[in-house]
C-alpha positions in Angstrom: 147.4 86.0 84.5 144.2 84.1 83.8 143.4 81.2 86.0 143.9 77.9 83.8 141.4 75.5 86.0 137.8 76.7 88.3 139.2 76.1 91.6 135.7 75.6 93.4 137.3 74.3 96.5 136.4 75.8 100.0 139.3 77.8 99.5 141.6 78.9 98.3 139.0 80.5 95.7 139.7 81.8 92.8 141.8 85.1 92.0 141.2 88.0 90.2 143.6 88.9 87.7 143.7 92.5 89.6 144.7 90.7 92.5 147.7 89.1 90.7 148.9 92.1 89.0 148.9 93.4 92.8 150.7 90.4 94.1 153.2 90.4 90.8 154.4 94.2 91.8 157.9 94.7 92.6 158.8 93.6 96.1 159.3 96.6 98.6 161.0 97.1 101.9 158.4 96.7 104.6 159.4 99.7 105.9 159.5 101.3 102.3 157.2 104.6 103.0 155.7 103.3 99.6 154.2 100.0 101.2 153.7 101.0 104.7 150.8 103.6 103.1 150.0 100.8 101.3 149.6 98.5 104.7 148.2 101.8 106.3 145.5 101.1 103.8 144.5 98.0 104.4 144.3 98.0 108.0 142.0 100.7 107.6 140.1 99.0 105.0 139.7 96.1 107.3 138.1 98.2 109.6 135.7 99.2 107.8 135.3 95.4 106.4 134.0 94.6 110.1 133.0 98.4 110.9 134.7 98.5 114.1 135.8 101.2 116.4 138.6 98.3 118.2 141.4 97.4 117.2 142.4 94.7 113.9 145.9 92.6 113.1 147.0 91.5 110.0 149.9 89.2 109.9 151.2 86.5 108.5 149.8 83.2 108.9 146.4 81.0 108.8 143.0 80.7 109.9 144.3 78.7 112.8 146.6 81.4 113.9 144.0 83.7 114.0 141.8 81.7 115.9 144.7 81.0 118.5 145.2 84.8 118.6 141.6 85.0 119.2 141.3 82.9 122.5 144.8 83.1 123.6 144.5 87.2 124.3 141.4 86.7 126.0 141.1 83.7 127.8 143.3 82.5 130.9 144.3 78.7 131.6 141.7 77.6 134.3 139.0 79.7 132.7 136.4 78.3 131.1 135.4 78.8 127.3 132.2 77.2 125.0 132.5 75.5 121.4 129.5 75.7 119.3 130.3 73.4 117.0 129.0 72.3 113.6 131.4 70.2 112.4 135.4 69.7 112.0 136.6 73.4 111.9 134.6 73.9 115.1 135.7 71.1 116.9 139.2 72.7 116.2 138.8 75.1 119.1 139.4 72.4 121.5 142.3 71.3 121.0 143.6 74.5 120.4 142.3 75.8 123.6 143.5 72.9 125.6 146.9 73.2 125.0 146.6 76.7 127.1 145.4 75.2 129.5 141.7 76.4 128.9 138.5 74.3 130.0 136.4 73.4 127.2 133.2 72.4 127.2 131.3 71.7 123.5 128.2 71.6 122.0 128.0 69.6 119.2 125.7 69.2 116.4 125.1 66.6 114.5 126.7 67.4 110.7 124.3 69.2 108.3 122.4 70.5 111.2 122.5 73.6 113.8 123.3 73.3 117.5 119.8 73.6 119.5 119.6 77.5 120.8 118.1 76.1 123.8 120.6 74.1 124.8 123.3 76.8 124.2 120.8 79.1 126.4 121.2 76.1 129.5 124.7 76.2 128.7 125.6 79.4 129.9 123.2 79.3 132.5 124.8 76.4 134.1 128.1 77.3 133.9 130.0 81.2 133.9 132.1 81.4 130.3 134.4 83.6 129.4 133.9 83.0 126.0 131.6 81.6 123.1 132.9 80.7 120.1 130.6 80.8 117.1 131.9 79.5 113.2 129.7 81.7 110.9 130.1 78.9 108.3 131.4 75.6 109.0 134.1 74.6 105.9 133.5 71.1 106.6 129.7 70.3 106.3 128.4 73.8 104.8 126.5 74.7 107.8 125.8 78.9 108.8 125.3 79.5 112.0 122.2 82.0 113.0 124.3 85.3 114.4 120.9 86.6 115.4 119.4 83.5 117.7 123.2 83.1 119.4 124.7 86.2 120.0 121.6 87.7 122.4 121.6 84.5 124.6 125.7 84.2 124.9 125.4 88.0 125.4 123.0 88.2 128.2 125.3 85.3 130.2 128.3 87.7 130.2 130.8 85.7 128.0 132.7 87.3 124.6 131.6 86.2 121.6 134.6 85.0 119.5 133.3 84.4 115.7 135.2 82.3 113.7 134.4 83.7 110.1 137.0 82.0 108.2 134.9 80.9 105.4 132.0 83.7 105.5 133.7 87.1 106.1 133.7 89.3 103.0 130.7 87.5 101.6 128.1 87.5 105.2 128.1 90.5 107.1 129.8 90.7 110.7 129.4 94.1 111.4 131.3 94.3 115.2 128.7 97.8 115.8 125.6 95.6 115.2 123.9 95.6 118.5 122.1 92.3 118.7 118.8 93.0 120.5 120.2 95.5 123.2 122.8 97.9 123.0 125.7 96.3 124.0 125.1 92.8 123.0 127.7 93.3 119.7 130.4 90.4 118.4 133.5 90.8 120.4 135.9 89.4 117.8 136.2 88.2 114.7 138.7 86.1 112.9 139.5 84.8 108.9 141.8 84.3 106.2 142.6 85.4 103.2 141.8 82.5 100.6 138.2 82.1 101.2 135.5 85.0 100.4 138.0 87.9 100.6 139.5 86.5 97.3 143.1 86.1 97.5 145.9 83.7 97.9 146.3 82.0 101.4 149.0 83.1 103.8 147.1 86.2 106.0 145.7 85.8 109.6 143.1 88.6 110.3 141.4 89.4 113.7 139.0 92.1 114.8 138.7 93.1 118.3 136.2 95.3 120.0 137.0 97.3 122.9 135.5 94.9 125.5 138.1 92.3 124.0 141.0 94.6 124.4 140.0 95.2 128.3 139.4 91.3 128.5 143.5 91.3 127.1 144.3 94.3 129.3 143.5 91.9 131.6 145.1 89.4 131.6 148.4 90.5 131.9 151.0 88.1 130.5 150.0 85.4 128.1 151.6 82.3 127.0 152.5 82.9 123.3 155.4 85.8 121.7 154.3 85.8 118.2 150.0 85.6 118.8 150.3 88.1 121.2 148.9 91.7 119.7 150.5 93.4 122.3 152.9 92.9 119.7 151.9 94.0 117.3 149.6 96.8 118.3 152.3 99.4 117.2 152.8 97.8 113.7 149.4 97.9 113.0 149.0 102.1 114.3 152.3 102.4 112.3 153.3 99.4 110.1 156.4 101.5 109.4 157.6 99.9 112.6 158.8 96.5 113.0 157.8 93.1 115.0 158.1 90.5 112.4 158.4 91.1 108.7 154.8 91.4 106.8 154.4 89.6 103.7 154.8 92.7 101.7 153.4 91.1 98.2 150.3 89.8 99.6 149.4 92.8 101.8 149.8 94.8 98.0 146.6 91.7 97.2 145.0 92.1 100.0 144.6 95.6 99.5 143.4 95.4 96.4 140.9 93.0 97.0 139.4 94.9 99.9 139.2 97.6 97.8 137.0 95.5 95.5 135.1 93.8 98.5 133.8 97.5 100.1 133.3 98.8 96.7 130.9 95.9 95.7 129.3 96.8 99.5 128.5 93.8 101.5 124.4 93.9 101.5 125.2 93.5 98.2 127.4 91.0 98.4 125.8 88.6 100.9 123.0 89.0 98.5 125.0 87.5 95.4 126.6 84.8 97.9 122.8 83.9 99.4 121.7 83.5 94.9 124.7 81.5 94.0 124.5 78.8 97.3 120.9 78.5 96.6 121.2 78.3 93.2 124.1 75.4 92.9 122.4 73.6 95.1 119.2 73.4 93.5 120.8 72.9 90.2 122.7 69.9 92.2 119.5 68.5 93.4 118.3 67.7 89.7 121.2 65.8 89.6 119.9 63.5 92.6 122.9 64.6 94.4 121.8 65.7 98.3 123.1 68.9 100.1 124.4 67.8 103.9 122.5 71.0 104.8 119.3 71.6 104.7 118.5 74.6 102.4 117.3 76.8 105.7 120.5 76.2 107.8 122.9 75.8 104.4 126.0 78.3 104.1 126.0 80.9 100.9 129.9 79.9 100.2 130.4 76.5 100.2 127.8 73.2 99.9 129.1 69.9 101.1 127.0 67.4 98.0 126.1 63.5 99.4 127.0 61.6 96.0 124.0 59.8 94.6 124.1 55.9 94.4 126.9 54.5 92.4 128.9 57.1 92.3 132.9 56.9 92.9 134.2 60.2 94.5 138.1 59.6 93.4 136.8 59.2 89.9 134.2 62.0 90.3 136.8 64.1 91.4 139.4 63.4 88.9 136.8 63.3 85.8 135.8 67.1 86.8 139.8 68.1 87.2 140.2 66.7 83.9 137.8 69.2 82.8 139.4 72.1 84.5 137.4 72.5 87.9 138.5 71.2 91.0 136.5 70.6 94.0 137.7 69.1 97.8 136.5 66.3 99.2 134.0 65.7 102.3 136.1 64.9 105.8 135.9 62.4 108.5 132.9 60.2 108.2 131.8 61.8 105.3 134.9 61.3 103.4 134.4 59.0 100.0 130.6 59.8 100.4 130.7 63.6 99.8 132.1 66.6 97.9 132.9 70.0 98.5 132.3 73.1 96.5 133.2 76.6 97.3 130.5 79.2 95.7 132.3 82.1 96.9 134.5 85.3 96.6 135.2 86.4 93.2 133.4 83.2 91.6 131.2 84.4 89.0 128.5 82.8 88.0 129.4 81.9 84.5 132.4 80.0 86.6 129.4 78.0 88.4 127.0 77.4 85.4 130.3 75.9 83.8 130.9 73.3 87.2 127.2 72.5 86.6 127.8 71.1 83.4 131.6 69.9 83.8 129.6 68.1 87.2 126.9 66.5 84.9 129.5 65.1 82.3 131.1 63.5 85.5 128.2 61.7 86.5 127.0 60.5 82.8 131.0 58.9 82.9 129.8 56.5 85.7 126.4 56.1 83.7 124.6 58.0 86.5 121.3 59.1 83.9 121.3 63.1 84.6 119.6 66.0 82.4 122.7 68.8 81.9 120.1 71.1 80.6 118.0 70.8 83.2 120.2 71.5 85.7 121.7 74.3 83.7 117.9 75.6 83.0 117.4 75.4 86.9 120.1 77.2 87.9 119.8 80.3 85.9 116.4 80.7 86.7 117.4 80.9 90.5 120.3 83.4 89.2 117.6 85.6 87.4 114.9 85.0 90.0 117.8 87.2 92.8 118.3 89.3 89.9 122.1 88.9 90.8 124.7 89.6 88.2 128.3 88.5 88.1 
């Protein structure tokens, strides 16, 4: 099954037709011995994905889930947790946490730009944490946080760092056994979903936790939720031939599959091919006149969010490229009408890319915007050859 249109969206991304034939196979029992080694699999696969000795869950449901499994099983109500925030998927946290009962406190860039270290470093100083959160890559304005910078100074206060890697993991690294300046100054947990970089359709919560996050749940006793709560599912995931809640058996056969085409790409390799493709849309987008939010030394390597030249109408934009077969998401909040969206990510290709870049141009020439398709075309293969990447 061939996709029919370039979905270049934030995600969902597009599919692989090996991942459809996996989620096309016959429908098993999920406790069929034939998909729990199949499930068995995965988890292990995931594992590997984040290379941690903790524990990981796979279940059913969406990013948000997984962040609310994330803060829920290791923050209390009354304690107090940090949002670094840069933009509308980081801001999320709040809410989220405030309906446990958590205190919040947030740091908030402006969009298109990081959070000041130095004020995340006062931060924790000033007040005790329990935890951090940190969103690799912001889906809203196409900002990447710097792992490196944040992790050492959250570390060093005594809080958990909770990354929110819904739109980076399986194309940036978050390796949970990375020890970030001293030896036990690693990412406590991780959390994503299924439709961005790891390539297939949406419907899978997934959250890593190092040991130091388990104690922090060990903790805590009771929590206030039934189905977030991995004591839960802790035996499903050691034997999935057990049973809490029934797994989506057809996409854990795709989700299998595709993590069997993530590791085997290996990820220095592939954050390499996602660092060539942001840089190179983008560039190709600036001979356009068209502006990335995010500066090129802060900007994400899946997704861009584009501020429209002069002139230009989004909803026709829009519509003009779906007419041409590649969809792409509009800009949210303030930015909405003024912006686009465009996912570089997962198992895009960059013939896929080269093809928006044109399909893009056409859409600009239909509101008599003047633009050079071959130049922008020309521009964005050279930064393809120049990484030496290969779809």
């Amino acid at each position: 099954m061939k996709n029919k249109e370039l979905l270049l969206v934030p995600g969902p991304t597009p599919v692989m037709d090996e991942i459809y034939d996996a989620l096309a196979s016959e429908t098993r029992g999920h406790t069929d011995s034939r998909f729990v080694e199949i499930f068995k699999n995965a988890i292990e696969n995931t594992k590997k994905l984040f290379n941690t000795d903790g524990e990981v869950y796979v279940v059913a449901g969406s990013g948000t889930l997984a962040m609310e499994m994330a803060i829920v099983n290791t923050i209390t109500k009354g304690e107090r947790l940090l949002v670094i925030s840069h933009g509308y998927f980081g801001d999320r946290f709040t809410p989220l946490a405030k309906a446990f009962g958590i205190e919040v406190d947030v740091l908030q860039s402006t969009w298109g730009e990081r959070v000041d270290a130095q004020l995340v470093e006062e931060a924790v100083k000033a007040k005790s944490y329990k935890a951090v959160t940190i969103t690799h890559a912001d889906t809203s304005t196409g900002v990447a946080s710097d792992l490196d910078t944040l992790i050492p100074i959250i570390k060093a206060s005594g809080a958990l760092v909770i990354v929110d890697g819904v739109v980076a993991t399986a194309a940036l690294q978050e390796d949970m056994s990375k020890a970030y300046g001293k030896e036990n100054y690693k990412i406590d947990i991780v959390l994503t979903g299924s439709q961005k970089a790891i390539g297939i359709p949406p419907g899978l919560a997934i959250v890593a936790f190092s040991q130091l996050a388990l104690a922090a749940r060990e903790q805590i006793g009771n929590v206030p939720a039934y189905y977030a709560d991995i004591h839960n599912w802790r035996n499903i995931m050691a034997n999935p031939a057990m049973y809490f809640a029934t797994p989506p058996v057809n996409l854990i056969y795709a989700y299998d599959v595709a993590l069997q085409i993530v590791l085997g790409e290996g990820m220095e390799k592939r954050e390499a091919r996602h660092v060539a493709y942001g840089k190179a849309v983008r560039t190709a987008l600036r001979s356009y006149g068209m502006t990335p939010l995010a500066k090129e030394e802060v900007a994400a390597p899946t997704l861009s969010c584009i501020l429209y030249p002069e002139g230009v109408d989004d909803g026709k934009f829009r519509a003009s490229l779906a007419s041409r077969g590649v969809i792409v998401a509009g800009s949210l909040a303030h930015l909405a009408g003024k912006a686009f969206r465009m996912g570089h990510m997962g198992n895009a290709t960059s013939e896929m890319l080269e093809q928006a870049i044109i399909a893009i141009g056409e859409a600009l020439q239909e509101q008599n915007i003047e633009v050079s398709i071959e130049e922008a075309k020309k521009v964005f293969l050279q930064q393809i050859e120049q990484a030496k990447v290969k779809s």
